[in-house]
N, C-alpha and C positions, 0 to 999 in steps of 0.2 A: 482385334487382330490386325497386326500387319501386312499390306498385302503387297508387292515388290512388283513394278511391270517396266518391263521395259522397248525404250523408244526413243530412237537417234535425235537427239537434242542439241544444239548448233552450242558454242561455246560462251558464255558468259552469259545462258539463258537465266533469265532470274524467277523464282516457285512460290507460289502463292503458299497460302498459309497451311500448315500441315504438309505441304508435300516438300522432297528434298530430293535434288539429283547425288547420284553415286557414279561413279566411271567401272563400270566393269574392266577389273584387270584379264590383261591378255596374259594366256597361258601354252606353254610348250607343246603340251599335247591335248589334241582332246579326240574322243572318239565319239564321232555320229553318226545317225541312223536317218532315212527320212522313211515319214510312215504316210502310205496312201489309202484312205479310205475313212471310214466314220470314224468320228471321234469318240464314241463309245465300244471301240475296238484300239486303242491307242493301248492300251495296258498292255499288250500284246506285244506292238511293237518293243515297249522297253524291256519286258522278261527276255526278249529274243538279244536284245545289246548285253541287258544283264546277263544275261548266259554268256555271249559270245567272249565280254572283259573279263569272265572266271575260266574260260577255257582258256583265254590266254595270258591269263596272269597280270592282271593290269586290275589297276584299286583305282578307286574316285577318289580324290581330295580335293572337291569344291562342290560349290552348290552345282547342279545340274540348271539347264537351258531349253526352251521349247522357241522355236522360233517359228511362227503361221505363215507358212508362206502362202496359202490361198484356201479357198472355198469357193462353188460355182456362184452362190449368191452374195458373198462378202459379208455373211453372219455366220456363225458356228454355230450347228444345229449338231445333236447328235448324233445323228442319222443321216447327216449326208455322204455320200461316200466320194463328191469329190477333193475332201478334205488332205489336205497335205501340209506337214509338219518336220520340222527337223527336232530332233533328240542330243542333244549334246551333254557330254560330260565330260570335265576334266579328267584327266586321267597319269598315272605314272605306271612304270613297270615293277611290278612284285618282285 
């Protein structure tokens, strides 16, 4: 399987074997969420975006985005609740 991660990489960085940079394209709109607390409560957070883009009429058309902004110990554990994340997804209006 393909696994896609991404991480600011200075310009004309050159990739070892098997790996390949991609430029993520900027997009006009996006709507995000940030979620605090364990990451085995994060599903949570995105049915709450997902509700919110149906209640107002806005569709995804891209991949979606998580970006970690922190944990107290700097590993992702599921259960830590100082965990915070952003949720992003492209978005347009219905």
């Amino acid at each position: 399987h393909d696994l896609e991660v991404c991480e600011p990489v200075a310009d004309g960085t050159k990739t070892q074997s098997g790996l390949s940079i991609t430029r993520l394209p900027a997009v006009p709109e996006m709507a995000s969420m940030i979620h605090h607390g364990a990451f085995n409560t994060l599903t949570g957070s995105y049915q709450k975006l997902l509700n919110w883009l149906e209640e107002n009429k806005y569709q995804i058309y891209g991949p979606g985005r998580e970006i970690y902004i922190s944990t107290s110990t700097g590993i992702v554990r599921q259960d830590d609740p100082s965990y915070v994340v952003e949720i992003q997804f492209p978005v347009k209006k219905s």
